[in-house]
C-alpha atoms as one frame of an Amber mdcrd trajectory, in Angstrom:
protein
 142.374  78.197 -45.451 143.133  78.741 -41.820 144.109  76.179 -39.891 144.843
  76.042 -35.811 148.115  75.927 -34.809 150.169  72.955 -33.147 151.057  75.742
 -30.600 148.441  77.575 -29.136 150.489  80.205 -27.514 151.075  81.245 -31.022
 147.484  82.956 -31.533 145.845  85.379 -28.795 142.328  84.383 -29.049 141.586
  87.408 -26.996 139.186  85.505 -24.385 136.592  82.903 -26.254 133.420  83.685
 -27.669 130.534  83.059 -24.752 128.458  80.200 -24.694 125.180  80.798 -23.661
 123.670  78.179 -21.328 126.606  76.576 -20.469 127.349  75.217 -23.930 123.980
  74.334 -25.635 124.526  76.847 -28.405 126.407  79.664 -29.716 124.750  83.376
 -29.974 124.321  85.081 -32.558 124.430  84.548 -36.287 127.145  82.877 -38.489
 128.083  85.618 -40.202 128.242  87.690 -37.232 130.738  85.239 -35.662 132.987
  84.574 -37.514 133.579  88.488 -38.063 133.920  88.569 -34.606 136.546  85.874
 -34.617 138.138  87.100 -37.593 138.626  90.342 -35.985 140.044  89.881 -32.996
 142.578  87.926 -34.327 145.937  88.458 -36.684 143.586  87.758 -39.847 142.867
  90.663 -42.307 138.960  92.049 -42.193 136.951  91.951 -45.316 134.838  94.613
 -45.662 131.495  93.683 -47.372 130.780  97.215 -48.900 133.803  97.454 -50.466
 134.183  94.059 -52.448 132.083  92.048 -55.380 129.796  89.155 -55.168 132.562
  86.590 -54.661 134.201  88.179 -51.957 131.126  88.273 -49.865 130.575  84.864
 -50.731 134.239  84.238 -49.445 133.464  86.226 -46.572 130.540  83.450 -45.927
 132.595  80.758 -46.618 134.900  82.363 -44.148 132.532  82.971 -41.131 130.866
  79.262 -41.365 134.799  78.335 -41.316 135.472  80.241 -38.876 132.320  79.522
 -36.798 133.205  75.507 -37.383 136.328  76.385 -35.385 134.571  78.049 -32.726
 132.063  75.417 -32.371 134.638  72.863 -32.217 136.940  74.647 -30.007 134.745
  76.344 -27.532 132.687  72.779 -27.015 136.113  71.264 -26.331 136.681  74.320
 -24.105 133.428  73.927 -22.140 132.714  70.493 -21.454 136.001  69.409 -20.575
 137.156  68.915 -16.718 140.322  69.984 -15.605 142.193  70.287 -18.056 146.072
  70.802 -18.775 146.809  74.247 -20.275 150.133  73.797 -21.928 152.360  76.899
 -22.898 155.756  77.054 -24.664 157.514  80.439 -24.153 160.385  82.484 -25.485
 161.247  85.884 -24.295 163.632  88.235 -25.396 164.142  91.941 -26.631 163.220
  92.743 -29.935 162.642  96.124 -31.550 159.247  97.307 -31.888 156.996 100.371
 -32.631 153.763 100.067 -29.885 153.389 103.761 -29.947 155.199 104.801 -33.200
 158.482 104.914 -31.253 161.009 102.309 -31.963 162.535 100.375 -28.948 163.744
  97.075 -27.194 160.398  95.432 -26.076 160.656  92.100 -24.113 158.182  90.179
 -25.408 156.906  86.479 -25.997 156.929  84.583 -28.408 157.779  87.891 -30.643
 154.508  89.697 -29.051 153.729  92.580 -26.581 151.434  91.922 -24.504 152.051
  88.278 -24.581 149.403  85.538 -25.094 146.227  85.336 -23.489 146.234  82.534
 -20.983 142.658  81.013 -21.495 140.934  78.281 -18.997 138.511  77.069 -17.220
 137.808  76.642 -13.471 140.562  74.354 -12.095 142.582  73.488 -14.998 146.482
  73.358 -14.663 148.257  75.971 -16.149 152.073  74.730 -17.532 154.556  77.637
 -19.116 158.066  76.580 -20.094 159.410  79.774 -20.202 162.736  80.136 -22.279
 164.966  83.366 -21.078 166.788  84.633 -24.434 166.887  88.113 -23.147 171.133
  86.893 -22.857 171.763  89.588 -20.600 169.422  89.553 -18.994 167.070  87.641
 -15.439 163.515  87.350 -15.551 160.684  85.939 -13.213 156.896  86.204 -14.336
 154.350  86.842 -11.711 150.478  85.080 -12.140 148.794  87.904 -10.766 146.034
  87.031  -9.378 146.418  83.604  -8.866 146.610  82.204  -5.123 148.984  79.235
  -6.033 147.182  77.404  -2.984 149.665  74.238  -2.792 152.474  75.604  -5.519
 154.025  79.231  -3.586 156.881  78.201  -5.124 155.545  78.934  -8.753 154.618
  82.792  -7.609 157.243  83.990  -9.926 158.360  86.742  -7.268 161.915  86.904
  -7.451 163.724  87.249  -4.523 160.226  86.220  -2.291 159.526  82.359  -3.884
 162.304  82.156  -6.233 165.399  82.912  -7.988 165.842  84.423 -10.918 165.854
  82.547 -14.542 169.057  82.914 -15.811 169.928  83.540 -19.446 169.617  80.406
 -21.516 167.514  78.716 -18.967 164.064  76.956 -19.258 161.718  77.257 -16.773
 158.610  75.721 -15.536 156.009  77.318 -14.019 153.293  74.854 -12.961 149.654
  75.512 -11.183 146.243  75.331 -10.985 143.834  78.602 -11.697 141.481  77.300
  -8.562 138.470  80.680  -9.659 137.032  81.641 -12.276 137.684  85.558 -13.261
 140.282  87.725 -14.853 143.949  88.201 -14.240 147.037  89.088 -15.339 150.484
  87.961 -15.548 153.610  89.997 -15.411 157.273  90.401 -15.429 158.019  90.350
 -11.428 162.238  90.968 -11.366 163.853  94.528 -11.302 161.141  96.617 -13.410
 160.721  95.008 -16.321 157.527  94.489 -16.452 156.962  98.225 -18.097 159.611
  96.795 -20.812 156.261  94.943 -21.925 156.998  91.316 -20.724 153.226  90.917
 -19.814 149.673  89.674 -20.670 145.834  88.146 -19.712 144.769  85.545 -17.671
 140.757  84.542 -18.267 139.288  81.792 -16.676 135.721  80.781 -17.201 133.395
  79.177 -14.840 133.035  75.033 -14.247 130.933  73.580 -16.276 126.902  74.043
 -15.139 127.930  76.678 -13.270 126.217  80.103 -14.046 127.132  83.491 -14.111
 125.393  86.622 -12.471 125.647  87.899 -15.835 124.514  87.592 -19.182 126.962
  88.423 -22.282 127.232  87.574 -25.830 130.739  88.018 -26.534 133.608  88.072
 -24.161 137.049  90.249 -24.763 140.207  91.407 -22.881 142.068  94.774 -23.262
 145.288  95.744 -21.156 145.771  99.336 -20.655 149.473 100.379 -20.283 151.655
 103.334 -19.849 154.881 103.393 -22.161 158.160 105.236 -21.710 161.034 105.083
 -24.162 163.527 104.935 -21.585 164.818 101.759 -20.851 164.287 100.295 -17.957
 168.029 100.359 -17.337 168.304 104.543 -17.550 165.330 104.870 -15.053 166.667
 102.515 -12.246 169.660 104.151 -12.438 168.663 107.672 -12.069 166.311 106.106
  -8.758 168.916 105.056  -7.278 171.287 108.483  -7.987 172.354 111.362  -6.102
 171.184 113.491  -7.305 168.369 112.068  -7.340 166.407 111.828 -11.050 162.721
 111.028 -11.182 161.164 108.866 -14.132 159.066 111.751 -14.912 155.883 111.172
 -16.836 155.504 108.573 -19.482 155.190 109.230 -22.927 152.104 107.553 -24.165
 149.237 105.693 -22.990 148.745 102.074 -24.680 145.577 100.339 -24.898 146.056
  96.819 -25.831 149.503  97.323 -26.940 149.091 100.085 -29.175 149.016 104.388
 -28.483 150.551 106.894 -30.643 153.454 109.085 -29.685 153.507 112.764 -31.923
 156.627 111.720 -34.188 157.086 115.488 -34.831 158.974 115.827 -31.008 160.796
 112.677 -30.795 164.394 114.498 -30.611 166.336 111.602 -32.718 165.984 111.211
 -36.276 164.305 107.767 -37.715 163.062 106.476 -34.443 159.720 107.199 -34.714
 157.023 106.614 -37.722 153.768 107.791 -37.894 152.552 105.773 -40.564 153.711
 101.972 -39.034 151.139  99.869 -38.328 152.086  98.381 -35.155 150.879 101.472
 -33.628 147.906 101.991 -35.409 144.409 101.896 -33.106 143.726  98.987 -31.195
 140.328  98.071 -32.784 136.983  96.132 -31.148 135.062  95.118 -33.947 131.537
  94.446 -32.510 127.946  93.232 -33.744 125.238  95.586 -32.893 122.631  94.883
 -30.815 124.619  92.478 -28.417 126.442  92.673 -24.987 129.988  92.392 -24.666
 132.098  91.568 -21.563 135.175  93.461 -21.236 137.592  92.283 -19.189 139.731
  95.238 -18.256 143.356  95.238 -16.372 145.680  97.701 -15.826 149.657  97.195
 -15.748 151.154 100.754 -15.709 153.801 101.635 -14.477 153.104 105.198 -13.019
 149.676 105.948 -14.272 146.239 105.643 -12.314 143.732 105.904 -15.418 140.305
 106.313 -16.409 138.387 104.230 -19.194 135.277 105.552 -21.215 133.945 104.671
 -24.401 132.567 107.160 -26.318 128.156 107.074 -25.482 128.533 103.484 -23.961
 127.615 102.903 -20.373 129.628 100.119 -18.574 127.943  98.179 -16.230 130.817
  97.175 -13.656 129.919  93.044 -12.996 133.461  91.423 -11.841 136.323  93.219
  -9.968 139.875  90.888  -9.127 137.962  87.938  -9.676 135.111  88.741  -7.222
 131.116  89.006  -8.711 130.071  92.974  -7.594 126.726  94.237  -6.911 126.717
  95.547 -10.551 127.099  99.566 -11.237 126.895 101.818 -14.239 129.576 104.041
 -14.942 130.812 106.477 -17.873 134.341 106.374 -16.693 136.039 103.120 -15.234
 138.846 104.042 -12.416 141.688 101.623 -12.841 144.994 101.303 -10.840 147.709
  99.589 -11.989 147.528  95.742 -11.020 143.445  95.967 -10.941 141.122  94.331
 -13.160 137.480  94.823 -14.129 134.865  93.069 -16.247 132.609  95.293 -17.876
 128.818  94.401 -20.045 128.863  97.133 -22.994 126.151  97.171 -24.814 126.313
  97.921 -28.382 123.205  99.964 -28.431 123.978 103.425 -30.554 123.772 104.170
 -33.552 125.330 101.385 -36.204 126.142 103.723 -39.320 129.340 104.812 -37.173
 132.763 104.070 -35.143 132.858 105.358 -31.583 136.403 106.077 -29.642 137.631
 104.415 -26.670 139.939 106.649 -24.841 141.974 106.041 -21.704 143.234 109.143
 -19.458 145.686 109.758 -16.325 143.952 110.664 -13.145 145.691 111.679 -10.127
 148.680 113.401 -11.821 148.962 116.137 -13.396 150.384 114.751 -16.259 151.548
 115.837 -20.075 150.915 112.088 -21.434 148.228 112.235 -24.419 145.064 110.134
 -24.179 144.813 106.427 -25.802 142.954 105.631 -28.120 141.335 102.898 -29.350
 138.290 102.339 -32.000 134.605 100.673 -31.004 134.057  99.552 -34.639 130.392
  98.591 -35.300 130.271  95.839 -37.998 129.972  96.233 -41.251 131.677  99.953
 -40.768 135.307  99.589 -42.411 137.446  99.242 -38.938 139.692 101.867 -39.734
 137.103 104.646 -40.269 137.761 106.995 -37.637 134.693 108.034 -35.778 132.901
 111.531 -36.837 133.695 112.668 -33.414 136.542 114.146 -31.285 137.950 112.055
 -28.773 135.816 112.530 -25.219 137.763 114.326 -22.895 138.593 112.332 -19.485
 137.591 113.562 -16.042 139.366 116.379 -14.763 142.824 114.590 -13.290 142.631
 116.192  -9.960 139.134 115.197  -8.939 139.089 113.106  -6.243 135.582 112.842
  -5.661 134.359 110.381  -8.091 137.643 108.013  -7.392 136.846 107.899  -4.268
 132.831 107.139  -4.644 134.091 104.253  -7.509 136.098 102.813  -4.182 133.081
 102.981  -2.009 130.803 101.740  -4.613 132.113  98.263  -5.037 130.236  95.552
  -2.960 130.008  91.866  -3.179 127.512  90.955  -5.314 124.532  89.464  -3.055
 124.668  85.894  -4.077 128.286  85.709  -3.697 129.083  86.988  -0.160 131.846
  85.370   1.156 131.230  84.978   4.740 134.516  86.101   7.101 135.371  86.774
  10.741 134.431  89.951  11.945 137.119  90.644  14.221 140.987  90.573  13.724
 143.078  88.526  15.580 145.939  90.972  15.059 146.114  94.958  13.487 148.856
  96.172  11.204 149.436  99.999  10.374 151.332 100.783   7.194 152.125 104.063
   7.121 152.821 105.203   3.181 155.683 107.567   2.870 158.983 108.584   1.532
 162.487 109.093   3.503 165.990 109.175   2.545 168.757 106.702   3.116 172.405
 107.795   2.942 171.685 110.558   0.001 169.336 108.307  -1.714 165.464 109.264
  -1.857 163.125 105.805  -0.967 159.435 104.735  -0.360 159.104 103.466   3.226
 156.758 101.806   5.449 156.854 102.399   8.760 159.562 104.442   8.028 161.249
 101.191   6.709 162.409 100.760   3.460 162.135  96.957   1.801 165.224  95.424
   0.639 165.328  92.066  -1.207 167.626  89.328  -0.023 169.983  87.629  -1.985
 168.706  83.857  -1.450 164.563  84.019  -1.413 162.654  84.134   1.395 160.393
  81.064   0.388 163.941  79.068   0.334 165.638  80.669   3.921 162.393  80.205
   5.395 161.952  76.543   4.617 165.469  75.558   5.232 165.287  77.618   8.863
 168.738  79.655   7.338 167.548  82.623   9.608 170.912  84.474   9.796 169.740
  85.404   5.822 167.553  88.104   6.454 166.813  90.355   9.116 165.261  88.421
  12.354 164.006  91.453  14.013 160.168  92.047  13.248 159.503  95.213  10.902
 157.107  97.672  13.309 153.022  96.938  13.605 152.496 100.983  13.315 153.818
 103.906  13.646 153.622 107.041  16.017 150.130 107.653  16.094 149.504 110.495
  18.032 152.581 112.939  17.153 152.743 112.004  13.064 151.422 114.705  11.125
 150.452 113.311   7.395 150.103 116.576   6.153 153.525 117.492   6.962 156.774
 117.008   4.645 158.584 114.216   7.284 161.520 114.387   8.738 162.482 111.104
   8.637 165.738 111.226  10.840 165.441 107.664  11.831 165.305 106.273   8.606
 166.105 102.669   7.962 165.681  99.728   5.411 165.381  96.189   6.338 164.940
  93.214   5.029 163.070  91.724   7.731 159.324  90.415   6.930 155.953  89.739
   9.360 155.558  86.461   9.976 151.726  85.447  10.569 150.000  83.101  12.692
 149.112  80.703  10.582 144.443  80.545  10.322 144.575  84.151  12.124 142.562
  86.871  10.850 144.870  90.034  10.135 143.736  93.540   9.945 145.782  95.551
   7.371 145.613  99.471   7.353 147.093 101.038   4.656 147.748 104.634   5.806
 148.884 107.759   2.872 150.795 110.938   3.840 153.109 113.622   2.758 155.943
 112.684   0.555 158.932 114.704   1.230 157.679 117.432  -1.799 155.306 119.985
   0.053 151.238 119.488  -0.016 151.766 116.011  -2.256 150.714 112.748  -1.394
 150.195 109.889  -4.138 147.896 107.680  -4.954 149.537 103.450  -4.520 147.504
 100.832  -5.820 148.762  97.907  -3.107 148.635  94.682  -4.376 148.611  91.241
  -2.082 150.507  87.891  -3.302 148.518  84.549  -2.475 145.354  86.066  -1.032
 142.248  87.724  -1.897 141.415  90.485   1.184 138.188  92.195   2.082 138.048
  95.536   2.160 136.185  96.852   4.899 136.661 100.684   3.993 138.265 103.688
   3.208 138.420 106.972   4.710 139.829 110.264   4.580 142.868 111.786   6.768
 144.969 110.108   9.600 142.920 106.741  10.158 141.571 106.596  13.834 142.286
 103.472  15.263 139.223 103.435  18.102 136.556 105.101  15.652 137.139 104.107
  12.228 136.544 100.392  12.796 133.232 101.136  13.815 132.579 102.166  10.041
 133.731  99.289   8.524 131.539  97.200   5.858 131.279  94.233   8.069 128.023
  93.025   5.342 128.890  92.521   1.858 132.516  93.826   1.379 134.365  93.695
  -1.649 137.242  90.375  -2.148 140.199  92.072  -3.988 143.852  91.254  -4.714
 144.797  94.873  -5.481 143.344  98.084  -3.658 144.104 102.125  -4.094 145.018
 104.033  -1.339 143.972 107.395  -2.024 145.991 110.966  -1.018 145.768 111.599
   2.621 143.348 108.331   3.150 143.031 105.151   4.596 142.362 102.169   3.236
 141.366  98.703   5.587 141.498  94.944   4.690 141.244  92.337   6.196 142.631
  88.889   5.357 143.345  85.273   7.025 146.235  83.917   6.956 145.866  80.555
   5.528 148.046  80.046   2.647 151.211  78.518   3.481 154.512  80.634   1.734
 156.241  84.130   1.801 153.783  86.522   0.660 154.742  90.085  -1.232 152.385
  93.081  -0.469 153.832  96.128  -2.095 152.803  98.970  -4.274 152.135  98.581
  -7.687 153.971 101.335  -9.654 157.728  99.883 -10.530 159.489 103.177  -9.513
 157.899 102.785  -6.043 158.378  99.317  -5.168 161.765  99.536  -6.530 162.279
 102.629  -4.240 161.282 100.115  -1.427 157.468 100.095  -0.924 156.916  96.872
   0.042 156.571  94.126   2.762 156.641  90.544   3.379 154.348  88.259   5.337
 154.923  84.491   5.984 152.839  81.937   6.951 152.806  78.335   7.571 156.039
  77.336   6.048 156.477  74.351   8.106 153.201  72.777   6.457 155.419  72.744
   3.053 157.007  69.641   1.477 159.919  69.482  -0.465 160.994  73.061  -2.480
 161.767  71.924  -5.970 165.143  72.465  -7.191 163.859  74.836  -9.959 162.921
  77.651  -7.902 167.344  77.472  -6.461 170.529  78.933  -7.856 171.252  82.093
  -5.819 172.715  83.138  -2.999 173.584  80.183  -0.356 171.494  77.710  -3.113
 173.683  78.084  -5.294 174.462  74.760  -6.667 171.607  73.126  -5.608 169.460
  74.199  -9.052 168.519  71.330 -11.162 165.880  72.390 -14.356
């Protein structure tokens, strides 16, 4: 008999089961749902076709159990205000298999990705957060969330706090203000691809209605994997020579790809036949609609999503309601997230694949692959089919009209100013710094301080960090972007833009050349403590007089993350109104550990008291108190 456990961070419930009409009754039939539960869980599946009379009559006895647990928990879930989400965490390395290849993983509570973080609309959110990695700092990130009132609980180290030391408890403590889907993530050194992450979902208040309707609601993270450590890469960054991370070796979805054992160069590292990297599988009921909530956390990879003859309607982007779309292929950059109505509509006598692809590199990493298994099919029948092959990696075209295509859905326009009270250029490109190859904006490449800038900031210690502001732009007229730079004034800084606080800031984010001939990359930027609009995106040198006058000034899109496409421009536009130190940086670890970031501040002085917690490095040392 299964019965719930005292901790809930011990089961991934994987995003509850909808209730329709705001909690009136459940969908679909008892049978059907407890499957569904039973199969997105850690419980073993019971196929019907292959067992007597008594086990289908334990399978019944089964679903109505399992559906009395849904009842009873997603009723609780529903009708309760404001509730306190509690979370008890332990992280540290352990070996595991997530693509057939053995290595340390950091993961929680012995998983990778962590727990699903489920809640509603305005609930608090508490994590205790144990470090046992014993050599190791950590800081987690809530992606996603704005921490309106709590900057201190960002989880950026270096930006809102220091590190969590070996040993030490943490708590994180805040309150997930909007509905939508997130993410949370290892934020210190680049850990996070070590697999210290996980999903955030967050239903609406009760009586409140969606745009959408859905029967069943899931989440899938879709993940790059290398079997470097973390360690070896940001070492060879940082080298001169220097020696690139190169292309990783799998793609994950859900925690789980497969590597080809047969060209793993050590012996008895890598099995085939393990089961932690067998196919992440969806069991579904036909005939319904499922939400799919969709994020990305590579670390390199931009990818594309497609399930084998399934359209996906695109509903929810970064928390935001869009004017829905249909797509075959889902464009995701790292640090984005998507909600997606499948409907399982095809034929029910098979399994369908789910594959996952890099776009924008020319890459030797293998698809993912997943299984859309249509109930009763056994799960683990593989589908009659070969794996769809993704869109060709160096087509642009439909990346870009995915960008252009997502608009705030018409009853949820959030109404902004439509001018800027101030305009700042970022200019995306590499240059090198005594020997050492870096990311740079503005020609300026981001350095983290030893005490935080959350801390310095509050306590006016302004001889911590550079006092001289970081540049608005760059040389407009004379830069060529399609031109390897030259970069003979390179710099890094630790300085930061401080904001006026209520103003309305125009942010242009502006790709170039790298210093390799005819490449420029695609960054995914991502924004700490705000949601931005994004008024556009064009293609070559962005022109500050002309472009403007193109901008989606109607129903633009809110975000928190945003690609910036080769040899484009991307513009947002955001208002200042969140008290803290803000990080804006690129997405993909190697990068923002190269030094593609910034900092904005804003309103510090409307703070109270930092707590202790968040202290312990540089000049606070001593001043910690858990």
């Amino acid at each position: 008999m299964y019965t719930e456990p005292k901790d809930q961070s011990i089961v991934d419930y994987n995003c509850w089961p909808r209730l329709s009409n705001q909690g009136k009754k459940l969908k679909g039939d008892p049978i059907s749902l407890g499957v569904s539960f039973f199969s997105r869980g850690s419980f073993k599946f019971i196929n019907q076709r292959e067992r007597g009379p008594e086990s289908k009559r334990s399978m019944h006895k089964l679903a109505l159990l399992a559906l009395c647990n849904l009842l009873v928990c997603s009723i609780n879930f529903r009708t309760t205000e404001a509730r306190i989400r509690h979370y008890k965490w332990e992280v540290k390395y352990e070996y595991k298999s997530p693509d057939c290849y053995k290595k340390l993983v950091i993961a929680i509570n012995g998983r990778s990705p962590g727990p699903t973080i489920l809640a509603q609309q305005n609930d608090t959110i508490i994590v205790e957060l144990k470090n046992s990695l014993l050599t190791e700092n950590v800081a987690i990130h809530w992606h996603g969330i704005r921490q309106i009132g709590t900057p201190w609980f960002d989880g950026t180290e270096g930006v809102t706090q220091c590190p969590i030391l070996p040993g030490e408890t943490f708590k994180y403590q805040f309150v997930v203000d909007r509905p939508g889907t997130y993410l949370y993530h290892a934020h210190y050194g680049m850990q996070r691809e070590a697999g210290l992450y996980g999903s955030i979902c967050v239903s609406v208040a009760d009586g409140v209605s969606e745009p959408f309707e859905y029967d069943y609601d899931r989440s899938i993270i879709l993940n790059d994997w290398y079997h470097k450590s973390t360690y070896e890469q940001a070492t060879g960054l940082s080298s001169i020579p220097f020696v690139w991370v190169q292309e990783p070796q799998s793609l994950l979805i859900q925690g789980r790809g497969k590597f080809d054992c047969s060209s793993a160069m050590e012996p008895n590292v890598c099995n085939a036949t393990n089961p932690e990297c067998s196919p992440y599988i969806m069991t579904v009921i036909p005939g319904k609609t499922y939400r799919l909530r969709i994020g990305s956390l590579t670390a390199l990879s931009a990818l594309s999503f497609q399930i084998e003859s399934h359209n996906m309607t695109v509903v929810e982007a970064d928390g935001h309601y869009v004017e829905p779309f249909v797509v075959q292929n889902l464009f995701i950059y790292s640090g984005e997230t998507y909600s997606v109505l499948v409907k399982t509509d095809q034929d029910p006598s098979r399994n369908y694949w789910a594959t996952t692809n890099v776009v924008g590199r020319n890459a030797t990493t293998p698809p993912g692959l997943a299984i859309l298994n249509y109930y009763p099919n056994h799960p683990k029948r593989s589908p009659p089919t070969t794996p769809p092959s993704g869109p060709f990696w160096g087509d642009l075209n439909p990346r870009f009209a995915q960008s252009l295509a997502i608009k705030s859905h018409k009853n949820f326009i959030h109404a902004f100013p439509q001018t800027p009270d101030r305009v700042i250029v970022l200019l995306n490109t590499q240059n090198k710094i005594d020997g050492r190859t870096r990311w740079s904006v503005n020609n300026v490449s981001y350095n983290f301080p030893h005490t935080p800038y959350l801390i310095a900031l509050k306590q006016n210690k302004t001889h911590l960090f550079n006092q001289t502001p970081p540049p608005d732009g760059y040389d407009f007229v004379n830069y060529d972007i399609y031109e390897r730079p030259n970069n003979s004034n390179a710099t890094s800084s630790d300085s930061i833009y401080r904001l006026k606080f209520n103003s309305t800031v125009d942010i242009i984010l502006q790709n170039a050349n790298t210093m390799v001939e005819n490449n420029s990359e695609t960054h995914p930027w991502h924004l700490h403590g705000h949601d931005f609009w994004v008024l556009g995106y064009g293609e070559g040198k962005f022109d500050i007089n002309n472009d403007p006058k193109k901008y989606n000034l109607v129903n633009p899109i809110k975000k928190n993350t945003v690609p910036l496409h080769p040899y484009g421009w991307t513009a947002l536009r955001i208002i200042a109104d969140n008290p803290g130190a803000w990080a804006f940086h690129c997405h993909i670890e190697s990068h923002f550990y190269m030094g593609m970031g910034v900092v904005f501040e804003e309103g510090i002085e409307r703070l109270g008291k930092l707590p202790s917690s968040i202290m312990g490095c540089g000049e606070t040392k001593g001043l910690h108190n858990p």
